[in-house]
C-alpha positions as CSV (number, residue, x, y, z in Angstrom):
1,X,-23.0,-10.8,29.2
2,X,-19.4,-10.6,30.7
3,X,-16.9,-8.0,30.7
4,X,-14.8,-9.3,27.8
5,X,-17.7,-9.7,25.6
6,X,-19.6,-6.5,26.8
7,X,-16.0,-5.2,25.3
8,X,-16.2,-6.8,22.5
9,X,-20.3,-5.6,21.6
10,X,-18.8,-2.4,22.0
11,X,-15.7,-2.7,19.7
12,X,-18.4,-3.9,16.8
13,X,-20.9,-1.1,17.8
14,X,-17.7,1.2,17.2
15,X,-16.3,-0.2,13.7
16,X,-20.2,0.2,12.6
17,X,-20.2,3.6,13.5
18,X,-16.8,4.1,11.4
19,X,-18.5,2.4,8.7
20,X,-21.2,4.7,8.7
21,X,-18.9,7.4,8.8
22,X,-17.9,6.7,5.2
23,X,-20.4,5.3,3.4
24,X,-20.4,8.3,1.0
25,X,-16.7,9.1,1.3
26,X,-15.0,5.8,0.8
27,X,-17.1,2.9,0.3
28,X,-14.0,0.7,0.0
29,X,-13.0,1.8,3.5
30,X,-16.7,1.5,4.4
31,X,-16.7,-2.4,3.5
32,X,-13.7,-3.0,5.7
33,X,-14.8,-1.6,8.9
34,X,-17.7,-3.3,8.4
35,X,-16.0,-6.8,7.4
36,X,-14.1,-6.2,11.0
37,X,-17.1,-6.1,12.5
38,X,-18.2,-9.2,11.0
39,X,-15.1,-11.1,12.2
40,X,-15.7,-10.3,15.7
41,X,-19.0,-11.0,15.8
42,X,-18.5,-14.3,14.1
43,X,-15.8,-15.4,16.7
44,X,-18.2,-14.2,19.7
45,X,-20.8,-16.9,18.3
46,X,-23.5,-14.7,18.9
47,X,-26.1,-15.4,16.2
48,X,-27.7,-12.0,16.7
49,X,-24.8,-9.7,16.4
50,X,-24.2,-12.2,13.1
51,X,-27.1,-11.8,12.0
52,X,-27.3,-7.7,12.2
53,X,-23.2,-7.6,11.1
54,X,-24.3,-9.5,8.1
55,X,-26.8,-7.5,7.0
56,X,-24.6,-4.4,7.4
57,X,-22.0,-6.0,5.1
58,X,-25.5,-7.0,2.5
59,X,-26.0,-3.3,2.7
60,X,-22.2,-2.0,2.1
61,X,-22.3,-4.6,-1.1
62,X,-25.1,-3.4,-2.9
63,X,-24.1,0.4,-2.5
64,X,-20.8,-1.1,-4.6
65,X,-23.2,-2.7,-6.7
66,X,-22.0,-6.3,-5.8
67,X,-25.5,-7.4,-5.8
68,X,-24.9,-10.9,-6.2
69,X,-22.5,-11.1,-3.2
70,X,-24.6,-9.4,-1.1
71,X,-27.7,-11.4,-2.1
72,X,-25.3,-14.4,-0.5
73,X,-24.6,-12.9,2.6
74,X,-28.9,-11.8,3.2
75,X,-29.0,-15.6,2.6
76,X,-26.3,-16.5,5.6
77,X,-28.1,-13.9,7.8
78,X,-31.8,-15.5,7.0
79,X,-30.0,-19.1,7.6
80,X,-28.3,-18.1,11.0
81,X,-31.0,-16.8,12.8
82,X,-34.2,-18.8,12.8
83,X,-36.2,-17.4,14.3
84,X,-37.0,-13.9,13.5
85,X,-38.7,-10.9,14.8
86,X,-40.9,-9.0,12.3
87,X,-38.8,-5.6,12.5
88,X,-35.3,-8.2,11.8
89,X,-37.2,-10.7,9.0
90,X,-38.2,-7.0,7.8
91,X,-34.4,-5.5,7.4
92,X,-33.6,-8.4,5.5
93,X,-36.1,-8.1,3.1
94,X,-35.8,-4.7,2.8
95,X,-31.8,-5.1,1.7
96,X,-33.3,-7.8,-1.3
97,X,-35.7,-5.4,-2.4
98,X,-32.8,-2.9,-3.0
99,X,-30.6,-5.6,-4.7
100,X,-33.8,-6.4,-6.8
101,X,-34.5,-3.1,-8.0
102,X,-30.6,-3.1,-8.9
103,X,-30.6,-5.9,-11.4
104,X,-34.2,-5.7,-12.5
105,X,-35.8,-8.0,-10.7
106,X,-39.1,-6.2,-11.1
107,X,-41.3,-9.1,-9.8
108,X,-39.6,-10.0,-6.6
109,X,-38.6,-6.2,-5.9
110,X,-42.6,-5.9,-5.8
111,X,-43.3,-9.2,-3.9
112,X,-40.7,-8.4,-1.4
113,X,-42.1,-4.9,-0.4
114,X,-45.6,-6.0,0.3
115,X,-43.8,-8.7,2.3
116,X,-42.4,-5.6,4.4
117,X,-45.7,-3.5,4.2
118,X,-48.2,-6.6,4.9
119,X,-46.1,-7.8,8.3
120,X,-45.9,-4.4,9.6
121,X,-49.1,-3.3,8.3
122,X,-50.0,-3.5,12.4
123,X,-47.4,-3.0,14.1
124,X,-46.7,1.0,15.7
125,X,-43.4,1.1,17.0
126,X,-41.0,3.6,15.7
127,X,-38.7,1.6,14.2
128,X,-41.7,0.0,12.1
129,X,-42.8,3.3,11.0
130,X,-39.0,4.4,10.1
131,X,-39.0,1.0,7.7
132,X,-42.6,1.5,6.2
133,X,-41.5,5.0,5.4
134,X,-38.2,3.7,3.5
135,X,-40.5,1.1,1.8
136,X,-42.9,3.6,0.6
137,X,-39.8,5.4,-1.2
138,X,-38.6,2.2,-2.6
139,X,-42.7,1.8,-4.1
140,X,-42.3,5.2,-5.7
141,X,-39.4,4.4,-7.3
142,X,-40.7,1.5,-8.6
143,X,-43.7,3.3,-9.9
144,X,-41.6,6.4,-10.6
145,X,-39.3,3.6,-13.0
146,X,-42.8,2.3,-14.7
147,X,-43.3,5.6,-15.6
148,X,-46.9,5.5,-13.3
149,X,-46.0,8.8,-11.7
150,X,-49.5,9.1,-10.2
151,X,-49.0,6.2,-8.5
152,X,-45.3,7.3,-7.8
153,X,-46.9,10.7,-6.2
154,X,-49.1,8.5,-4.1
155,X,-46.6,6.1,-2.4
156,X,-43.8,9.2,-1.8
157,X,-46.9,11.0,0.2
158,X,-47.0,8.2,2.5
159,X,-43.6,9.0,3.3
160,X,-43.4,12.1,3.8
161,X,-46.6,12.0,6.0
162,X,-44.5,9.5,8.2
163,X,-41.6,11.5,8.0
164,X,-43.1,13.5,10.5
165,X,-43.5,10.7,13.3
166,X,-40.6,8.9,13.1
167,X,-36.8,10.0,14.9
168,X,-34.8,9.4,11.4
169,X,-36.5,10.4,8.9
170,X,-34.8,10.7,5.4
171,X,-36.6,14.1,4.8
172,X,-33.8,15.5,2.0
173,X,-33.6,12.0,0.0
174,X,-37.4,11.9,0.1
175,X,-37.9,15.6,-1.0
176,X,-35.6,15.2,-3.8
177,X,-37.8,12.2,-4.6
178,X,-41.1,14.1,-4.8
179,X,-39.0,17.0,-6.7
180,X,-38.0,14.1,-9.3
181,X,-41.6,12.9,-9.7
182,X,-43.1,16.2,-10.4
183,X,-40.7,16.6,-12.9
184,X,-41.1,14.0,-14.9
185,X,-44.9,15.5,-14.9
186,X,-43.4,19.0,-15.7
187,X,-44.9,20.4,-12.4
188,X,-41.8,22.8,-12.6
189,X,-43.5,25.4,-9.6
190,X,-44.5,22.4,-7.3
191,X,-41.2,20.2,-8.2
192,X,-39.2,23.7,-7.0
193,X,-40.8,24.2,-3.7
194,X,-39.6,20.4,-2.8
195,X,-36.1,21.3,-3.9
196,X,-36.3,24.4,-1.8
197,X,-38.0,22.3,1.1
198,X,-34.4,20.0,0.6
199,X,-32.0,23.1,0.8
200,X,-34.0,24.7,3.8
201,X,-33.9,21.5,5.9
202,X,-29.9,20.6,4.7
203,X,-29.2,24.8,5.6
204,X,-30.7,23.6,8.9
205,X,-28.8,20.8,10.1
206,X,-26.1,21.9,12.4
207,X,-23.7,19.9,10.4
208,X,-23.3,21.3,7.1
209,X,-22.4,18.0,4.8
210,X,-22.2,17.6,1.4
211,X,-25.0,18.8,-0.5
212,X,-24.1,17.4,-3.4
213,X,-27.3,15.4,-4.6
214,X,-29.4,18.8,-4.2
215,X,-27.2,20.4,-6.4
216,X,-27.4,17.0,-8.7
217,X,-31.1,17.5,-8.2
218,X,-31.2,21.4,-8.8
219,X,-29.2,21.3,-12.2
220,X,-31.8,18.3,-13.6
221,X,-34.7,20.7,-12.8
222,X,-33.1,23.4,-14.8
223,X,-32.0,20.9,-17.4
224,X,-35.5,18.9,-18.1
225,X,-37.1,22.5,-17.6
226,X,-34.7,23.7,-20.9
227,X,-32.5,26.7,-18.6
228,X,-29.1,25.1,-19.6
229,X,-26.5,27.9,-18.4
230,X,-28.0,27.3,-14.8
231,X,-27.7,23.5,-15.2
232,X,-24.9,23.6,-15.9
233,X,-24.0,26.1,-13.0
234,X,-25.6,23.5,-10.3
235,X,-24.2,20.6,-11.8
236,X,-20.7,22.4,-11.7
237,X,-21.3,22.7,-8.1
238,X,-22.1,19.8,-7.2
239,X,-19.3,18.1,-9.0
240,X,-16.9,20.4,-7.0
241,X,-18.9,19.6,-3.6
242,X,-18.1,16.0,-4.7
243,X,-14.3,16.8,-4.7
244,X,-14.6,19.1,-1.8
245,X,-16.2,16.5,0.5
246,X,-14.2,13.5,-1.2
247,X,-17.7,12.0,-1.6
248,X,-17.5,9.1,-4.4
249,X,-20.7,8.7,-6.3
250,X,-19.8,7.5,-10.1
251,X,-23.3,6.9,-11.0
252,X,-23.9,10.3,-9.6
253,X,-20.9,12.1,-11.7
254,X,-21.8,9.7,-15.1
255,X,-25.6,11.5,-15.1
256,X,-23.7,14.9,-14.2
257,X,-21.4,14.6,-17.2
258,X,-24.1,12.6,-19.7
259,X,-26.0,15.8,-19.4
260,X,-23.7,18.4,-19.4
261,X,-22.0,16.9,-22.7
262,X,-25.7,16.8,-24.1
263,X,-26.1,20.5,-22.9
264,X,-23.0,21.6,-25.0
265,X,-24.2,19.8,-27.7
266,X,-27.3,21.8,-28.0
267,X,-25.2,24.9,-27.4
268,X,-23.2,24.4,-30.1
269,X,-20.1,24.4,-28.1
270,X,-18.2,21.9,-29.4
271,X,-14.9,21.6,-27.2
272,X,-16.6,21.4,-24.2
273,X,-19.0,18.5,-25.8
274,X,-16.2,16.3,-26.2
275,X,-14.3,17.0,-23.2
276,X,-17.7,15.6,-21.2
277,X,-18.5,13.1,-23.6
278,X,-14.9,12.0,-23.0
279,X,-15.0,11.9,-19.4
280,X,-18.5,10.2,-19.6
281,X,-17.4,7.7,-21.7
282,X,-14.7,7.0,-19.2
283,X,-16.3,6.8,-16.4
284,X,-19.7,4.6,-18.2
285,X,-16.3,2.5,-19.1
286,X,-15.2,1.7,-15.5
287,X,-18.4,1.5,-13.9
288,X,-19.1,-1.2,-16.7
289,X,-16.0,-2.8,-15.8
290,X,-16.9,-3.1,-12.1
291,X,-20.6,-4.2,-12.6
C-alpha cells in the first residue's frame, strides 16, 4: 500500500473512531462521520475497506431505527465482497439479526443467529469468541421476548462465561441483561447482585461514563418489585445522567416516563401523572413519526 493511500486508511480508521465517539451522544453526528468514511473508502476502490465501511454505516442505521435502509446497505456489503471470511460473512449477519429483531422478523432473526453460531461453532480466535458472546445476548433476548426465560437464563450464561476470555467484553450490557431476566422471574435477591455486579464494574472503569442504563435498570427493579419512591429516585437519575452526558436514548426516556406516569397514577398524584403521561405521549408521538 502507498503513502497516499496508507494516508487515506488512516483518515477512515480516524472518522470511525469519531463515530464511535458518539454513538450515544449524537447519533446524527455518528452517521456522518461514518458516511465520510464511506466516501473515502469508496473512492479508494478498496472492496475491503467498503465492505467493513458499509457495515459500520448498517450498524449506525439500525441504532436510528432505519432498519430498512440499513438492510440495503448489509446487501451492498454482502454483493461487494465475494468472497468472505467466516469472522466478515459473520458481522454481516450479525447486523440482520439486529435489524430482524427490530421489525419482528422472528424467523430469520433465529435462522440468522445459528448461521453465526453454526460457522463459528469451531473456530477459537478472539474475535470469534467476542461475536459468539454478542450472539448469545441476542438468543436471550429472543428467548427473554418469548417469554422462555429459562431458556433466556441459559443463553445469557454462555455469555457471561465468555466474557471472561475475550479482550471486549460487554460485561455491564450483559449484567443488566441477566438482572432483566431474573426479574421477570421475580428473583429480586439474585436480579440485585447482577445490578450491583454492573455498578461495581462501571465504578471501576477509569473513565467514568454515563451510567445511565444502570440507573434505567435500577429504577425497573424497584418498579416491577412494587418500591415506587425509589423508582422513581433511579429513574430521576438517570434521566438527569441523560442530560448531563448529552446522551440521546428516546426509547430509553419513553420507558423512563411510561413508568413513572404509571407510578403517579398508583400514588394518587395526579399532577405529576399528567405531566409524564404528557411528556410520554410526546415523545411515543415523535419516535412514531420517525419509525
Amino acid at each position: 500500500m502507498g503513502y497516499s493511500q496508507d494516508k487515506e486508511v488512516k483518515k477512515i480508521d480516524s472518522l470511525l473512531q469519531l463515530s464511535s465517539e458518539y454513538k450515544f451522544k449524537d447519533m446524527l453526528k455518528a452517521l456522518l462521520y461514518t458516511k465520510q468514511a464511506v466516501s473515502i473508502a469508496e473512492k479508494m476502490n478498496n472492496n475491503e475497506l467498503v465492505y467493513n465501511c458499509y457495515l459500520e454505516l448498517a450498524r449506525d442505521l439500525s441504532n436510528l431505527n432505519l432498519n430498512d435502509k440499513s438492510l440495503e446497505y448489509v446487501s451492498k456489503a454482502n454483493k461487494i465482497l465475494t468472497y468472505k471470511s467466516k469472522i466478515q460473512q459473520a458481522k454481516l449477519n450479525e447486523i440482520k439479526v439486529i435489524n430482524f429483531a427490530a421489525i419482528g422478523l422472528d424467523e430469520l432473526e433465529r435462522q440468522t443467529i445459528n448461521e453465526i453460531l453454526n460457522s463459528l461453532s469451531n473456530e477459537d480466535s478472539l474475535e470469534s469468541k467476542e461475536i459468539q458472546a454478542r450472539t448469545f445476548a441476542y438468543l436471550a433476548d429472543y428467548y427473554e421476548y418469548k417469554e422462555n426465560y429459562k431458556k433466556a437464563n441459559q443463553f445469557i450464561n454462555k455469555t457471561i462465561k465468555l466474557n471472561k476470555e475475550i479482550s471486549n467484553p460487554k460485561t455491564i450490557d450483559t449484567y443488566i441483561q441477566k438482572a432483566d431476566i431474573l426479574m421477570k422471574t421475580q428473583q429480586w435477591d439474585s436480579s440485585f447482585i447482577y445490578l450491583q455486579k454492573a455498578f461495581d464494574e462501571h465504578k471501576s472503569r477509569k473513565n467514568q461514563l454515563s451510567q445511565y442504563n444502570l440507573l434505567w435498570a435500577l429504577g425497573d427493579y424497584y418498579y416491577l418489585s412494587g418500591k415506587y419512591l425509589k423508582a422513581l429516585d433511579n429513574y430521576r437519575k438517570s434521566l438527569e445522567d441523560m442530560n448531563k452526558f448529552k446522551v440521546v436514548d428516546i426509547e430509553c426516556t419513553m420507558s423512563i416516563k411510561e413508568n413513572m406516569y404509571r407510578i403517579y397514577e398508583a400514588l394518587g398524584d395526579e399532577k405529576n401523572r399528567e405531566k409524564y403521561y404528557t411528556e410520554y405521549q410526546k415523545e411515543y408521538t415523535q419516535y412514531n413519526d420517525v419509525n
